[in-house]
C-alpha positions in Angstrom: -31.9 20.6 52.7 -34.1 20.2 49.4 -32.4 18.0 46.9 -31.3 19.9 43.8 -32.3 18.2 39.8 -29.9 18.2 37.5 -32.1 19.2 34.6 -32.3 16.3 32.1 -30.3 18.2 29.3 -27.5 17.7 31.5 -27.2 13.7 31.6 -27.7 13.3 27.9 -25.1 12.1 25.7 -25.0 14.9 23.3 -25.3 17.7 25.7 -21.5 16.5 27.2 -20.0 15.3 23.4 -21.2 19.3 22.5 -19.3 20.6 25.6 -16.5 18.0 25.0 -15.9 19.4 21.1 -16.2 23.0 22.5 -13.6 22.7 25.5 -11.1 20.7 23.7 -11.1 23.7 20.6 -11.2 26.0 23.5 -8.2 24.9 25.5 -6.4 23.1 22.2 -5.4 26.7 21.2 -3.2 28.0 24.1 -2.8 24.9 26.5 0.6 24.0 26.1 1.6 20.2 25.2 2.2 19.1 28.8 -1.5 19.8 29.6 -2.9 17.7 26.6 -0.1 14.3 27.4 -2.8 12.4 30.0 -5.5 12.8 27.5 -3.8 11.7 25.1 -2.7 9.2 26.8 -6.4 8.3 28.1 -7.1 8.2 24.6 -4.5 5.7 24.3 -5.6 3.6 27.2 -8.9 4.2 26.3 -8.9 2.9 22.5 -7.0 -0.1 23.2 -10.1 -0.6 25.7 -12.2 -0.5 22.9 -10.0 -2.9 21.0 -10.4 -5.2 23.5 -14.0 -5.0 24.2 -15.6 -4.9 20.8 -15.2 -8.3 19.7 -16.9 -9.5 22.9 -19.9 -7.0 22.5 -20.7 -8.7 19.2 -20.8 -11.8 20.3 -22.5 -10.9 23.5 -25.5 -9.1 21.3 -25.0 -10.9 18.0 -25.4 -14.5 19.3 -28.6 -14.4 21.4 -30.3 -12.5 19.2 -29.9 -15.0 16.8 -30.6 -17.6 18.8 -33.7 -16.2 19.8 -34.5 -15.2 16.6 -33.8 -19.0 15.6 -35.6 -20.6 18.3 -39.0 -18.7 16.6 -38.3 -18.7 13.7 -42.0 -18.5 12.4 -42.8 -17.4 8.9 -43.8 -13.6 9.5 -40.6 -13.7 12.1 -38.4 -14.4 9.2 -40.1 -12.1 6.7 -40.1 -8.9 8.8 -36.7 -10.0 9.6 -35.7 -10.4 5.5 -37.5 -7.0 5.2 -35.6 -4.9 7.7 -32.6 -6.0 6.6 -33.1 -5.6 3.2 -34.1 -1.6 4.2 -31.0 -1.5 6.0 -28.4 -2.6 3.2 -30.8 -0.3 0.6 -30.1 2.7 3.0 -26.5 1.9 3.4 -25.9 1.5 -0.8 -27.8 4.0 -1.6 -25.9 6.4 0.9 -22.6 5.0 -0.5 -23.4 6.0 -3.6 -25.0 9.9 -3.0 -21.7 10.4 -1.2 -18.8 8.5 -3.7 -20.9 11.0 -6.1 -21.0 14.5 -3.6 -17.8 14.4 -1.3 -15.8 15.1 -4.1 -17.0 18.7 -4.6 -18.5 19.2 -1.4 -15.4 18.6 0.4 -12.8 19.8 -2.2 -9.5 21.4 -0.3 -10.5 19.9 3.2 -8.2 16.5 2.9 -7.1 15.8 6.3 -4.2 13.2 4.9 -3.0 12.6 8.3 -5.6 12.6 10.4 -5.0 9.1 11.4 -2.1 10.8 12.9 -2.1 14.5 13.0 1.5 16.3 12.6 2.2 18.2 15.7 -0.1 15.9 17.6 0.9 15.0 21.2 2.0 11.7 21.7 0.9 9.7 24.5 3.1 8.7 28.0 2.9 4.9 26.9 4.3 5.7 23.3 2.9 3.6 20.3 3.9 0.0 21.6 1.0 -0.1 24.6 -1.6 -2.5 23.4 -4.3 -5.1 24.9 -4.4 -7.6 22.7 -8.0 -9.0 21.9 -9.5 -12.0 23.4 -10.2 -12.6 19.6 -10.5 -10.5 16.1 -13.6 -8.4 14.8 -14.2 -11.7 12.1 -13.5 -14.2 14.0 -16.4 -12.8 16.5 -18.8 -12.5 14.0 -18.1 -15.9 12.8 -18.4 -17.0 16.3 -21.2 -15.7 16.9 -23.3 -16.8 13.9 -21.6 -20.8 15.0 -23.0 -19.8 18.8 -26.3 -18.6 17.6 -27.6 -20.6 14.9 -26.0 -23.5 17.0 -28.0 -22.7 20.2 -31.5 -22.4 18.0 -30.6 -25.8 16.7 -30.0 -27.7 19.8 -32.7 -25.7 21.8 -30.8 -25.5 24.8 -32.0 -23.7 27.3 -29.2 -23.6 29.7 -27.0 -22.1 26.7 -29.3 -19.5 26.3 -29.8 -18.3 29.5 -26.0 -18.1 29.6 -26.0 -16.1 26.6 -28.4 -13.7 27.8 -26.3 -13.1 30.7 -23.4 -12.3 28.8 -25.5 -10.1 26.6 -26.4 -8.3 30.0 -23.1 -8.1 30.9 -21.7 -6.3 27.7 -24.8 -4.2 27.8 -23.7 -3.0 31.3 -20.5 -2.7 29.9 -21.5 -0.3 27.4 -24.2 1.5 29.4 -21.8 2.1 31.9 -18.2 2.5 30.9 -18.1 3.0 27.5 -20.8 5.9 26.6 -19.8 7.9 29.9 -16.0 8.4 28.9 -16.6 8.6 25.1 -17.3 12.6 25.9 -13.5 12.5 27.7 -12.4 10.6 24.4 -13.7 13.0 22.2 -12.3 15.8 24.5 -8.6 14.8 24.0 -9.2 13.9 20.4 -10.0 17.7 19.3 -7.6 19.4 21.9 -5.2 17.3 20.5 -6.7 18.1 16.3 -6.6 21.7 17.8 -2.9 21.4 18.6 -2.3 20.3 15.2 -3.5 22.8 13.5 -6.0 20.3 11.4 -9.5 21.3 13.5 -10.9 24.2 11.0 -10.8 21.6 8.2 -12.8 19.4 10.3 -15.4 22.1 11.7 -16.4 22.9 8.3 -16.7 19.2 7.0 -18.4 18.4 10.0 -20.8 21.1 9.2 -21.7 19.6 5.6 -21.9 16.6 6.4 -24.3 16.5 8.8 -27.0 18.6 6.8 -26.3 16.2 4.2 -26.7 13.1 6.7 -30.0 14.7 7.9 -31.2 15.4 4.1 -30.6 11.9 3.5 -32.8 10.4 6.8 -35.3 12.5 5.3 -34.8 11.0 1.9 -35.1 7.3 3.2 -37.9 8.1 5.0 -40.3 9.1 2.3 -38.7 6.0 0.0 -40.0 4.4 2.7 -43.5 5.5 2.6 -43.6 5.2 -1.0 -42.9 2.0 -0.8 -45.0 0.9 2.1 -47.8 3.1 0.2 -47.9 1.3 -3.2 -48.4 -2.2 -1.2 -50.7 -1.1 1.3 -52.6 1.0 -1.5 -52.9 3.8 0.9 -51.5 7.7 0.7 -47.7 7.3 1.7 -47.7 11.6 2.8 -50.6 10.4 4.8 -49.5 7.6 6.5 -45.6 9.5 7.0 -47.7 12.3 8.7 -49.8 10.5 11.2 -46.0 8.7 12.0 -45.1 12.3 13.4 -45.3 11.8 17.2 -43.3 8.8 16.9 -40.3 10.8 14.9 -40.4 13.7 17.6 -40.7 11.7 20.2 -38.0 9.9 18.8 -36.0 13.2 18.2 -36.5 13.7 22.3 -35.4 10.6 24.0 -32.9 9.2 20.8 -34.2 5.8 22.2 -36.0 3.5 19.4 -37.1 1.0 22.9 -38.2 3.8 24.7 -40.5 5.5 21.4 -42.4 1.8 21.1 -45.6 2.9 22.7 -46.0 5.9 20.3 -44.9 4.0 17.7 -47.7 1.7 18.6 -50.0 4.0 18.9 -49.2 5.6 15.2 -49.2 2.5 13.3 -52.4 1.6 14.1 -53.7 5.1 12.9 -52.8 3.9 9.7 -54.8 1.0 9.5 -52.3 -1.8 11.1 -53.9 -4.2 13.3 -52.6 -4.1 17.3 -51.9 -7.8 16.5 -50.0 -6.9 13.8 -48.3 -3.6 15.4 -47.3 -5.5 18.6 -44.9 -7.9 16.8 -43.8 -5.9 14.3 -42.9 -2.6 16.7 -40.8 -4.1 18.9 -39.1 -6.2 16.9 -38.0 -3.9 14.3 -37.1 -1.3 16.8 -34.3 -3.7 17.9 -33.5 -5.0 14.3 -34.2 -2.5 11.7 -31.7 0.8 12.2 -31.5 2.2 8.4 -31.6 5.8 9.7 -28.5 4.7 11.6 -27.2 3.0 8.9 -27.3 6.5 6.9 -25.4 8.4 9.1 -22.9 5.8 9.8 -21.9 5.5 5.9 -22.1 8.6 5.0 -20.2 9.6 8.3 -17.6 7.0 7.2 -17.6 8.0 3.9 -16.3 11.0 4.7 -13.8 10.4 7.3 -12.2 8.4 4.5 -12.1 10.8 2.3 -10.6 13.7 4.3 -8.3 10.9 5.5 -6.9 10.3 1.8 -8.1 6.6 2.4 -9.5 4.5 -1.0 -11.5 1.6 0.0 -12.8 -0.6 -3.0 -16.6 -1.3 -3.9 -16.6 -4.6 -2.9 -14.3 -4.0 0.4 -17.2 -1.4 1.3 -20.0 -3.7 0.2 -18.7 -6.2 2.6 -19.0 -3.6 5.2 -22.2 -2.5 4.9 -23.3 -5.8 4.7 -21.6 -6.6 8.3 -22.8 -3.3 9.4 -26.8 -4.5 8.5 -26.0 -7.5 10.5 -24.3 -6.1 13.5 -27.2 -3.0 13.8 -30.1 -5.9 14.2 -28.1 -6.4 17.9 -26.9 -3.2 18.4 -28.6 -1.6 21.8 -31.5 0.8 21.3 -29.8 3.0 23.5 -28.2 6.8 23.0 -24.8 5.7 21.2 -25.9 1.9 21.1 -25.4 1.8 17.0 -22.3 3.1 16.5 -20.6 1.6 19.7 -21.7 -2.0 18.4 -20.2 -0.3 15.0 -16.8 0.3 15.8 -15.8 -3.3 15.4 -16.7 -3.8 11.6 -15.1 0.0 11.1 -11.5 -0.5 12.8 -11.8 -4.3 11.7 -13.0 -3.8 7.8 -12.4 0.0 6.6 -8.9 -0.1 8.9 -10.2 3.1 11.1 -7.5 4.1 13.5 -9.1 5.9 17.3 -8.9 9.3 16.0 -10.5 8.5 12.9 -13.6 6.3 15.2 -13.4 9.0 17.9 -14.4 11.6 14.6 -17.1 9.1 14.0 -18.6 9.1 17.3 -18.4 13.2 17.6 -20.6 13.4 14.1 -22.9 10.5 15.1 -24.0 11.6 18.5 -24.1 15.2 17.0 -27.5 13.9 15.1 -28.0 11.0 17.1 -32.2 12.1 17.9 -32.8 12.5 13.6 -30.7 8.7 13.2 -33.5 6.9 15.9 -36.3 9.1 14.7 -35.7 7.7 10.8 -35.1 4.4 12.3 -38.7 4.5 14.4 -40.7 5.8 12.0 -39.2 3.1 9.3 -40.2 0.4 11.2 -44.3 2.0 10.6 -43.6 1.9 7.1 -42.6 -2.1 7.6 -45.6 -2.5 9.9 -47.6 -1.6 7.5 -46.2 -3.4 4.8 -46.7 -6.7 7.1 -50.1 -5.9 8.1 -51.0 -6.0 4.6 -49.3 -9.0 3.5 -50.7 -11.3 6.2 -54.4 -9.4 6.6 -53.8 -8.4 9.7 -53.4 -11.3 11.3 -50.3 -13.7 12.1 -52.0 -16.9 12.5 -50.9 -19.7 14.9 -47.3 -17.4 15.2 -49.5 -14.4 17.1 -48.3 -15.0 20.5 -44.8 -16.5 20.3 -44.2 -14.0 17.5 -45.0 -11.3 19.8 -43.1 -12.8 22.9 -40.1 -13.1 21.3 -39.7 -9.2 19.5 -40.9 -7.9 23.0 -38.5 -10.1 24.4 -35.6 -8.5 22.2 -36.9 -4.9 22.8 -36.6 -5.1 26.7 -33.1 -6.8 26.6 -31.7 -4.0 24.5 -33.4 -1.2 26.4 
């Protein structure tokens, strides 16, 4: 008996979050409240999860990847480094900004006040006093992974590191295999349960706005980028953005920045950058550098805020988005990688509740393919900007420079 595909749509993430959204409207109209208690209960279960696992995700990415970062720490490592960062916190303030200055009109009269807890929501079997307390808290994970990182590259011990790669591939298997498949189950039960609260038209139409606006803005970024990478590489920025193409579809296809690296490749050097250049610089900032992800995430936070009837201060957010930049440089170049490794700094700095995350996710994975395609064709803008800076060449740093971003690419992949 011949052995029957599925077609590929069918085991991507988006495909089952679209069919997740649409069943839980569907059956959050007539279903009756007995029918939507286990999910809401899953939810329960499932959030607490989350709570739980979070902090040990960022240590488990955050840490090596410093360390190996650390243990390399040539010139042009740190540089690209600086520079990919520095993209990602300008993409994050200047989405903060667009936003604080557009949600105002563009989401007048769709407040969602207590979405955090929707009235007429179903509660869940285990009631409100079910938790799993974390090994540890979202700071104190961060902090312990910057001690375990920098403190590993330091000592150059190998042992440590090899145990920290382990760990890394133990979270990574964690999220690869029992996070992303029941997020589509999580966002099921959240929107039957939105549904049964009446609150879910508010949310369709917002959800609608703000992801053209989210896509506009990737867009945006994208030929900042260019312009940018142009002026110091003295060559034609529409150019250069246009021969990046089959990198952004391609990146639009598989939502993968690992997986796009050998177009990406390809494109950068059509515009001039030297495969010396292009193989350090590639793979490395298609683990580190995620400002298209960093767009989507801010302005999809923005707005979940601002429904919510939640004020968060400047500086509160500034601190955020500066967590957020250093949490996306370890955050797995996989299908929901970003905003998985996200949710700590969310629910730990901006006080998201699992409804509010769960909203997040839904919005994110909606656009997921244009979030990787502005992140891969970003880091051609940085290539280019590197190859220009050190003529094409990296020196003595060429081959451990290249080891170690390749090195980061696979274990994220």
């Amino acid at each position: 008996m011949a052995h029957i595909k599925m077609p590929k749509v069918f085991r991507t993430l988006l495909f089952w979050v679209v069919v997740a959204i649409a069943a839980g409207i569907g059956l959050g109209l007539f279903v009756p409240n007995w029918f939507v208690v286990p999910f809401a209960t899953f939810n329960a279960v499932f959030g607490q999860y989350l709570g739980f696992v979070v902090p040990l995700i960022i240590v488990g990415l955050v840490a090596p990847a410093l360390a190996d970062l650390g243990a390399s720490a040539g010139k042009w490592l740190l540089i690209t480094t600086l520079i990919a960062y520095g993209s990602t916190l300008f993409a994050g303030f200047a989405t903060y900004f667009v936003t604080k200055a557009l949600y105002p009109s563009l989401l007048a009269g769709q407040k969602m006040v207590k979405l955090g807890a929707p009235g007429g929501a179903v509660s869940s079997l285990l009631g409100d006093d079910f938790t799993i307390p974390p090994v540890f808290d979202v700071f104190t994970a961060l902090v312990l992974a910057f001690l375990l990182g920098i403190g590993v590259a330091s000592v150059d011990s190998r042992i440590m590191r090899e145990g920290m790669r382990e760990f890394r591939n133990i979270m990574l298997a964690t999220i690869k295999k029992t996070i992303v498949p029941l997020l589509p189950l999580h966002i099921f039960g959240i929107f039957m349960n939105l549904t049964k609260s009446g609150e879910i038209a508010s949310v369709i139409v917002a959800m609608v706005k703000i992801v053209i606006v989210s896509i506009l803005l990737t867009f945006v970024m994208l030929i900042l980028q260019y312009l940018l990478a142009g002026v110091i590489a003295r060559t034609n920025p529409l150019v250069a953005l246009g021969r990046m193409m089959p990198a952004y579809l391609t990146a639009l296809g598989t939502a993968s920045s690992a997986a796009t690296i050998p177009v990406t490749l390809r494109c950068s050097e059509k515009n001039g950058v030297s495969t010396e250049v292009a193989s350090f610089t590639v793979p490395l900032c298609a683990t580190i550098h995620l400002a298209g992800s960093t767009v989507k995430i801010v302005a999809f936070s923005m707005a979940v805020l601002y429904m919510s009837g939640v004020s968060v201060s400047f500086g509160t957010y500034a601190g955020f988005i500066a967590m957020l930049g250093i949490t996306m440089i370890a955050a797995p170049g996989v299908p929901g990688g970003a905003i998985t490794a996200a949710q700590g700094v969310l629910q730990g700095m901006l006080a998201f509740t699992d409804p509010m995350y769960g909203l997040m996710v839904a919005l994110y994975v909606a656009i997921d393919s244009f979030g990787t395609a502005c992140n891969v064709t970003g880091d051609g803008a940085i290539a280019m900007i590197i190859n220009k800076m050190a003529t094409g060449s990296l020196g003595a740093e060429r081959y451990r420079s290249r080891a170690v971003a390749q090195e980061l690419a696979s274990a994220n992949d």
